[in-house]
C-alpha positions as CSV (number, residue, x, y, z in Angstrom):
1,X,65.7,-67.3,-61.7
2,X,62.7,-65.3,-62.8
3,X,59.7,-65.1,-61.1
4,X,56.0,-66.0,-62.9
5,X,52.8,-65.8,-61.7
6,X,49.7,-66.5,-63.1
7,X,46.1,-67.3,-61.6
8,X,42.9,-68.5,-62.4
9,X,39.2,-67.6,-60.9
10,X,37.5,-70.0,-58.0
11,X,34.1,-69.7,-60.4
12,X,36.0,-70.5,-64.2
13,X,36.7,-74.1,-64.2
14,X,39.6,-74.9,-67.1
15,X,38.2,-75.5,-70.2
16,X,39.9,-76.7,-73.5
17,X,41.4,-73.2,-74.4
18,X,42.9,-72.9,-71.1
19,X,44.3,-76.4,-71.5
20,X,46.0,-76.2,-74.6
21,X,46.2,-72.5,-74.7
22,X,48.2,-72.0,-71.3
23,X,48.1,-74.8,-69.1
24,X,50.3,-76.8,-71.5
25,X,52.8,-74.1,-71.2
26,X,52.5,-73.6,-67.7
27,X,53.5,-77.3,-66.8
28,X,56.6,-77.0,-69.0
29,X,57.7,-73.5,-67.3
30,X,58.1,-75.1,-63.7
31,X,61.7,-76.1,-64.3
32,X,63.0,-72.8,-65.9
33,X,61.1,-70.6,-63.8
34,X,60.1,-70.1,-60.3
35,X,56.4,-70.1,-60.6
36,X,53.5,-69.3,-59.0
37,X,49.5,-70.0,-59.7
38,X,46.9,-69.1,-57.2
39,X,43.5,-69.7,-57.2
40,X,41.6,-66.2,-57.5
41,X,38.6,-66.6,-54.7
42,X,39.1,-63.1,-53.7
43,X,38.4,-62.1,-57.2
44,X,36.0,-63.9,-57.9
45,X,33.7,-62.0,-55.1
46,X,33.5,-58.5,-57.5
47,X,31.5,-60.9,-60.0
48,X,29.8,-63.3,-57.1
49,X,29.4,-62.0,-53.8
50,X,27.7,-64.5,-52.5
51,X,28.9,-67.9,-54.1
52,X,26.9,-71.0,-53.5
53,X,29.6,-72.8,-52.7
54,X,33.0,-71.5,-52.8
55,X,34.8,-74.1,-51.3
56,X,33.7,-76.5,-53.2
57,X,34.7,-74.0,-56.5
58,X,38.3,-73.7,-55.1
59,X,38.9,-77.2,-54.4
60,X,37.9,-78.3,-57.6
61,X,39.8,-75.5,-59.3
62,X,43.0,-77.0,-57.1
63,X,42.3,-80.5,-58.6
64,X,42.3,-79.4,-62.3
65,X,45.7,-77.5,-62.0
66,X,47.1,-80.5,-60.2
67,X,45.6,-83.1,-62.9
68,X,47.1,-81.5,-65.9
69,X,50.3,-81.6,-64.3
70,X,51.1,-78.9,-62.5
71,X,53.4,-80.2,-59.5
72,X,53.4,-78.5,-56.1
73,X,56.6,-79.8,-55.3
74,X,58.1,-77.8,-58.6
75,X,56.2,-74.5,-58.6
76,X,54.0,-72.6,-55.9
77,X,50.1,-73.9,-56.1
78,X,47.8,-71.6,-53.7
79,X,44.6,-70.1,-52.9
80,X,44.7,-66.6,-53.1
81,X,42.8,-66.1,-49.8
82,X,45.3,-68.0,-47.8
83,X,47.2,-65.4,-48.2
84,X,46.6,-62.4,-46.0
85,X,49.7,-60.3,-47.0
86,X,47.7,-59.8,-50.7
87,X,44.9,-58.2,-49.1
88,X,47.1,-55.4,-47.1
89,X,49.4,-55.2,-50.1
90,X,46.2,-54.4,-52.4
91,X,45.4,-51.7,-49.2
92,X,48.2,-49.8,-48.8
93,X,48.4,-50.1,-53.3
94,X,44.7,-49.1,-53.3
95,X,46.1,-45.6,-51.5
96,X,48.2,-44.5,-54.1
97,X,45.6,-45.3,-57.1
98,X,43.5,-42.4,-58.2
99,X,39.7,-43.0,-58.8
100,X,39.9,-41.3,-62.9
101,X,42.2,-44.1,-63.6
102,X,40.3,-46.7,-62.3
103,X,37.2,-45.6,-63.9
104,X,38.5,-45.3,-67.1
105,X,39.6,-49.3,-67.6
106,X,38.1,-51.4,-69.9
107,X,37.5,-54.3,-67.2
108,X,35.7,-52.1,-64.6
109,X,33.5,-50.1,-67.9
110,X,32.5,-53.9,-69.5
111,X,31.5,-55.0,-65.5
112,X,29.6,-51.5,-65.1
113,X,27.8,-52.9,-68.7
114,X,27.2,-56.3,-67.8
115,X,26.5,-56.3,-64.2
116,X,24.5,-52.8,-63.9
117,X,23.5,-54.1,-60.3
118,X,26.2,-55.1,-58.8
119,X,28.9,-52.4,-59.5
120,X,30.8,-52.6,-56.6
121,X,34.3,-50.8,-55.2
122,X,35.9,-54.2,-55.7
123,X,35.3,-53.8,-59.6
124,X,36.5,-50.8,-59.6
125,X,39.7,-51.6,-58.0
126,X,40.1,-55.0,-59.6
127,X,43.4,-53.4,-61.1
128,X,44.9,-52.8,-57.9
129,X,43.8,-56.5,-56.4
130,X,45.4,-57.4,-59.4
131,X,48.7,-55.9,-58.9
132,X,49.5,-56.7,-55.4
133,X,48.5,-60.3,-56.4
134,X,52.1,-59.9,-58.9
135,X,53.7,-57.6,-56.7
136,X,53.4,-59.5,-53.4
137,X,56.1,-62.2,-55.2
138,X,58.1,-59.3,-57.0
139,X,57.1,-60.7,-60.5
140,X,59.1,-60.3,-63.2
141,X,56.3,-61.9,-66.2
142,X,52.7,-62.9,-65.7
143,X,51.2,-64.5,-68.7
144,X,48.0,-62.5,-69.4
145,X,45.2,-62.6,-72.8
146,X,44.1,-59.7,-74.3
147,X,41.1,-58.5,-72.1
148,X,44.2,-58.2,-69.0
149,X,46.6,-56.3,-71.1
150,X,45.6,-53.1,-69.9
151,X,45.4,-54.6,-65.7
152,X,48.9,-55.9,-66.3
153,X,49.9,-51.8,-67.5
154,X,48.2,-51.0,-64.8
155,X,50.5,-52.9,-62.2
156,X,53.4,-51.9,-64.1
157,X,52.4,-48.1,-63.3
158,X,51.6,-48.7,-59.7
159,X,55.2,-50.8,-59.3
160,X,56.6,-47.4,-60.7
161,X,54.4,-44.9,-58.7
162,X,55.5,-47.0,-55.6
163,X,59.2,-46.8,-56.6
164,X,59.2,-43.2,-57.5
165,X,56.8,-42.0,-54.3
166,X,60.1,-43.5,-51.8
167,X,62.4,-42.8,-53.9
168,X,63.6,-46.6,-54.2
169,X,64.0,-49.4,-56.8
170,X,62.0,-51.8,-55.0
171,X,59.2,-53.6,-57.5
172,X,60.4,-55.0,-60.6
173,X,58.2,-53.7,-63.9
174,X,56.4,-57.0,-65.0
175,X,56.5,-58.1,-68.4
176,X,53.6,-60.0,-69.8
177,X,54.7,-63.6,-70.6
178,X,56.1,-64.5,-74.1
179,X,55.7,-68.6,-74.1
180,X,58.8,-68.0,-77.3
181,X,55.4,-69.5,-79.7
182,X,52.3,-67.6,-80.9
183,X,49.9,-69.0,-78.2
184,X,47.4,-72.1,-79.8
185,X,44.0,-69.7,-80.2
186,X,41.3,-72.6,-79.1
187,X,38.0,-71.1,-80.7
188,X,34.7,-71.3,-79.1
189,X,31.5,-73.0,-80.3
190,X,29.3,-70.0,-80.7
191,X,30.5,-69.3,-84.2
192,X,32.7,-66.4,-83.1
193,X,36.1,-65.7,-81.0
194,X,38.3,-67.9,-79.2
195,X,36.6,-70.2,-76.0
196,X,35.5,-68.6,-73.3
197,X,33.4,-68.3,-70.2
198,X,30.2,-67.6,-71.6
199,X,27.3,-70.2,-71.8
200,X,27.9,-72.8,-74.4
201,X,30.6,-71.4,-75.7
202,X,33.1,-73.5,-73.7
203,X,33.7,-77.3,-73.2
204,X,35.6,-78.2,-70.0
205,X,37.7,-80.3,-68.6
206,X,35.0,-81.6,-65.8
207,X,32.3,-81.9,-68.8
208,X,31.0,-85.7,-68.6
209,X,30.8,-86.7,-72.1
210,X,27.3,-86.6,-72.5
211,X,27.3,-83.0,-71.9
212,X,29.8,-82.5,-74.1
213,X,28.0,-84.0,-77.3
214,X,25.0,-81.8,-76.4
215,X,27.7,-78.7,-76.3
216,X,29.2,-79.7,-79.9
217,X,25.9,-80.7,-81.4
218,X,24.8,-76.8,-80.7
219,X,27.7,-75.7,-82.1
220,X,27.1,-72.8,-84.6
221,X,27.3,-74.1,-88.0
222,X,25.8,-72.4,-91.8
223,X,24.1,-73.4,-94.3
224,X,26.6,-75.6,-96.2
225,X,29.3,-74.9,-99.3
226,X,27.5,-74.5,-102.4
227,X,30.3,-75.0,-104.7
228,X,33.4,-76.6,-104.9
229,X,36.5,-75.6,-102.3
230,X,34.1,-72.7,-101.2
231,X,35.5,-70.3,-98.4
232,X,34.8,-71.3,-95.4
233,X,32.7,-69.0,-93.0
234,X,34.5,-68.4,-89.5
235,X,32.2,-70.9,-87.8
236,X,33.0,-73.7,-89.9
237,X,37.1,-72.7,-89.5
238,X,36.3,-73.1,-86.1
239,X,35.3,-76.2,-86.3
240,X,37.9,-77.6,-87.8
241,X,40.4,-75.5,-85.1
242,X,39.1,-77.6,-83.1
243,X,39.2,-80.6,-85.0
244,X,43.2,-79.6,-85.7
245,X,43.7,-80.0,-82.0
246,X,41.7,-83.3,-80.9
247,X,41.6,-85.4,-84.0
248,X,43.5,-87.3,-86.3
249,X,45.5,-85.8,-89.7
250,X,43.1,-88.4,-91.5
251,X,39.5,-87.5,-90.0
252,X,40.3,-83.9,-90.7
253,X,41.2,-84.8,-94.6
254,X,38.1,-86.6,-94.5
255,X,36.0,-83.7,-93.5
256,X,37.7,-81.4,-95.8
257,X,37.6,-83.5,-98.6
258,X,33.7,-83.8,-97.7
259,X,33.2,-79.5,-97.6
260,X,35.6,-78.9,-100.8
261,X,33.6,-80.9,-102.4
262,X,29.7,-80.1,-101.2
263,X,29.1,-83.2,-99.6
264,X,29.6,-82.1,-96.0
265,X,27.1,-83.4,-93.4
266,X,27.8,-81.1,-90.6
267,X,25.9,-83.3,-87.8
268,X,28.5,-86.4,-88.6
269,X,31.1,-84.0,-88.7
270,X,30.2,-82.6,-85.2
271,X,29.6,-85.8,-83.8
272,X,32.6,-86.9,-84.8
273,X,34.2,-84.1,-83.2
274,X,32.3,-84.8,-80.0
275,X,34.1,-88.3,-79.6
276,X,37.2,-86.9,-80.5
277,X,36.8,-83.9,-77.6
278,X,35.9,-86.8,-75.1
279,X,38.9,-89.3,-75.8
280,X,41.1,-86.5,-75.6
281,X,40.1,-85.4,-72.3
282,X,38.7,-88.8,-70.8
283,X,42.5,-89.1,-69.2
284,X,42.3,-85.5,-67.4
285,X,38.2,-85.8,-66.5
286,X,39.3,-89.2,-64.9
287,X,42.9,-87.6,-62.6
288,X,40.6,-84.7,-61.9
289,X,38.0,-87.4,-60.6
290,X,40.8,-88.9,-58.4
291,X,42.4,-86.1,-57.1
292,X,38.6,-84.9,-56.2
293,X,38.2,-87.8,-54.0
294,X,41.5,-87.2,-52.1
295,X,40.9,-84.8,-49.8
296,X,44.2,-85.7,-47.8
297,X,46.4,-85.5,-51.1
298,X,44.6,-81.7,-51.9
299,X,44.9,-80.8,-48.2
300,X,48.6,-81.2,-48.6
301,X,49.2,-79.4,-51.8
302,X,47.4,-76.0,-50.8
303,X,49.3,-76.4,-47.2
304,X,52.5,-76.4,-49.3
305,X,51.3,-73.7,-51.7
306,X,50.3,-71.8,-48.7
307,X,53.3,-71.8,-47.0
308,X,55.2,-70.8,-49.7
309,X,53.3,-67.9,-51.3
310,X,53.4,-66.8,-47.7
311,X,57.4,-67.2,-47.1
312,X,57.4,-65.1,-50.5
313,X,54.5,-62.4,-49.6
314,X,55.8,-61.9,-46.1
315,X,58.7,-61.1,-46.7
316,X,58.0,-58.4,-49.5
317,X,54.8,-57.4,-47.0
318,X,57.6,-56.5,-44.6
319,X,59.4,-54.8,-46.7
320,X,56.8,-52.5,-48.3
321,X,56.4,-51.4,-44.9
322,X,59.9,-50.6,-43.6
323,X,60.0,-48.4,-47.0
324,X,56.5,-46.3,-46.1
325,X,57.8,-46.2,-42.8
326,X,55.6,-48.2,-40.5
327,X,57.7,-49.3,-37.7
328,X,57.2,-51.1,-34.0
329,X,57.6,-48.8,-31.1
């Protein structure tokens, strides 16, 4: 059985495009594959070094995977820092990866652009974090977006540095993750691109629902259709993107009905939107309130998660280092 792994920052809470963009598919792929998803608090430091509260961020991070349905009995849940064998993978990878190629990725030269204080060596080997965070489970696909293309190439040439430096065939070349569909693209509010982390561009799955009618209501709209069955601009296609996922095949005619034919009000259309966003997600803002409050039940799930990912990362740990040639005197 194939081996996936996927993870998610401590500080990026799920929001409707990683719902119905991924998450969806995630839950689906614990039968046919033998998967694992980790929580990313390691990663998260090269962004925020000094988190407020990074338990807290974890824990509720482990609650959201857990409420949309990913089971911990089926698949390996874990946090990525309960899992020492990452960190000396990423050391002994962080030896064999050359400073010009870490400079010259698009991740670490966007961070050196938005965070021109706090450019620190773990940006700038985010790539290799990265790779032993596949490699440490032998990974054959890891479903990544765009923006991770070039990390996941990345890993892929380190697997094959590693392999050719020994002179073995020891880390599979991960694949990036074909779900067998074209992925649903869930668009942001800000007029432009898909959702995302960036401030009121997303809604997510912890939003209360007052705060997500003051999200939708600042949604970027135009100036309105001034003739008949105009075409529409991108940031009224994405509201109705979003209205495709959450709302019925009748409100949406309604809408478009209104636009072809210049009558559109866009504040009813966005509050209707609003309501729709909020009964669709009331069921997973209410088990994500639950499993919150159970301490005992999230205890046992990142114990499990732990001691897995650790059975798996051991065991490669151990073999990483027979094959550089550390051994016990």
């Amino acid at each position: 059985m194939e081996t996936v792994l996927s993870g998610i920052r401590s500080t990026g809470n799920l929001h409707l495009g990683n719902y119905y963009g991924a998450v969806t598919n995630f839950v689906r792929m614990q039968k046919d594959y033998n998967c694992y998803f980790f929580v990313a608090d390691l990663h998260s430091l090269t962004t925020y070094p000094t988190p407020e509260d990074l338990h807290s961020n974890v824990k509720t991070v482990l609650a959201e995977y857990l409420a949309c349905g990913i089971d911990p009995e089926a698949s390996t849940l874990y946090v990525q820092s309960d899992v020492p064998e990452v960190s000396e993978l990423y050391l002994l990878l962080n030896m064999n990866a050359y400073v010009g190629e870490l400079e010259r990725t698009t991740t670490f030269k966007d961070k050196v652009r938005t965070q021109p204080d706090n450019v620190n060596a773990g940006l700038l080997t985010y790539p290799v974090l990265m790779a032993a965070d596949i490699l440490i489970h032998r990974s054959h696909k890891v479903p990544v977006g765009k923006d991770q293309e070039q990390n996941l190439e990345m890993t892929r040439k380190f697997a094959r540095r590693f392999n050719n430096m020994y002179g073995v065939d020891y880390f599979p070349l991960p694949q990036s993750f074909n779900f067998g569909k074209e992925l649903l693209k869930v668009p942001g509010l800000d007029g432009t691109g898909k959702m995302g982390k960036t401030d009121g561009n997303g809604i997510y799955l912890v939003d209360e629902p007052e705060v997500v009618r003051k999200k939708v209501m600042r949604a970027v709209t135009d100036a309105g259709p001034t003739k008949e069955n105009q075409e529409m601009s991108e940031p009224i296609k994405n509201i109705f993107s979003l209205m495709d996922i959450v709302s019925t095949p009748e409100t949406i005619d309604h809408f478009r009905e209104q636009y072809n034919t210049c009558k559109i009000r866009y504040g009813d259309m966005k509050k209707q939107l609003a309501e729709d966003i909020i009964k669709a997600t009331d069921p997973l803002r209410e088990k994500i309130r639950e499993i919150l409050a159970d301490d005992a039940y999230i205890r046992k799930a990142a114990g499990m998660g732990q001691e897995k990912a650790r059975a798996s990362a051991s065991k490669t740990l151990r073999e990483v280092r027979q094959i550089i040639g550390f051994k016990p005197f």
